[in-house]
C-alpha positions in Angstrom: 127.0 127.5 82.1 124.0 127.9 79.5 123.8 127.5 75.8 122.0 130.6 73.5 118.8 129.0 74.6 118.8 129.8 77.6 119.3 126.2 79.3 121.6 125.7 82.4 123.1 122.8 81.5 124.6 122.2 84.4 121.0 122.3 86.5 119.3 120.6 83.9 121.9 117.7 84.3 121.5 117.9 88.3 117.5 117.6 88.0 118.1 114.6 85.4 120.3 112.6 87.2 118.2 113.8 90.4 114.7 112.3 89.0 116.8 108.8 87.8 118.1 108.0 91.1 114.1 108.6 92.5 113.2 106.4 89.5 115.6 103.8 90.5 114.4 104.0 94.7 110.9 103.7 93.6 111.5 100.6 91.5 113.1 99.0 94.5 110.0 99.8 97.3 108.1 99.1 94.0 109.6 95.1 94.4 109.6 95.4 97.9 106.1 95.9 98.2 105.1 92.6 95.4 107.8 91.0 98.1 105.6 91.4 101.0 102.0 91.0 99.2 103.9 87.8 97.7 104.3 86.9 101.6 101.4 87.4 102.3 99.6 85.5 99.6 101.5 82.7 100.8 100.5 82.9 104.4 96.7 82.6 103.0 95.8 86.3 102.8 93.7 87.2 99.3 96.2 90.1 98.1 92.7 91.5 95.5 91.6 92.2 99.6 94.7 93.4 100.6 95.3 95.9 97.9 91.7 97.4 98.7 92.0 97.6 102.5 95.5 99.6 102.0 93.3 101.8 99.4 90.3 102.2 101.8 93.0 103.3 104.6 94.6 106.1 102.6 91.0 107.6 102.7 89.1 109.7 105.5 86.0 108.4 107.1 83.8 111.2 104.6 85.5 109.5 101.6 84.6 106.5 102.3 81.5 106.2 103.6 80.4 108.6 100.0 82.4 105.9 98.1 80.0 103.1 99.7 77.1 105.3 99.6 77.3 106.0 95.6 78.2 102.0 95.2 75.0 101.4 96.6 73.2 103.4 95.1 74.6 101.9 91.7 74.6 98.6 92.7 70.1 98.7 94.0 70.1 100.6 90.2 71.4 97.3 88.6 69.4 94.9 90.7 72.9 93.9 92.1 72.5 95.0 95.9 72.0 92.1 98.2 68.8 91.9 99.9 68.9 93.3 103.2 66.7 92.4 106.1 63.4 94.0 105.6 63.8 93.5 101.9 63.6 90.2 99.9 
C-alpha cells in the first residue's frame, strides 16, 4: 500500500513500531544497569571509578595508552601533573 507520495505505509508502520519496541528494551537494560551500579555503590565500590574502568575497557591498548599520553601532556602544560620521581 502507498499514498501519492510515494510512502509504504505499511513498512513505514513496521520500522515505527520496530524502533519503539528497541526504544522500550533499551530503557529496561538502561535501569538494569543503574540497578547493578546502584549494587555496587552499596557494596562500597565508587560508581565515578566504575563508569571509567567499563569506558577504558571498551578501548584497545593504542587507544588508551594515546588517551593517557595526551592527558599528560595537558595536565605537565597546566602545572597539574604530579611530580614523579626524578622530578620535584
Amino acid at each position: 500500500m502507498s499514498d501519492p507520495g510515494g510512502v509504504a505505509a505499511d513498512q513505514l508502520r513496521a520500522f515505527i513500531e520496530r524502533i519503539e519496541r528497541l526504544e522500550e528494551e533499551k530503557k529496561v537494560i538502561s535501569d538494569d544497569i543503574k540497578d547493578v551500579y546502584a549494587e555496587a555503590k552499596g557494596n562500597g565500590y565508587d560508581v565515578k571509578i566504575l563508569r571509567k574502568v567499563v569506558s577504558l575497557r571498551k578501548k584497545q591498548p593504542h587507544e588508551r595508552e594515546e588517551e593517557e599520553a595526551v592527558l599528560d601532556l595537558y595536565l605537565h602544560a597546566l602545572g597539574m601533573a604530579a611530580a614523579g620521581p626524578s622530578e620535584g
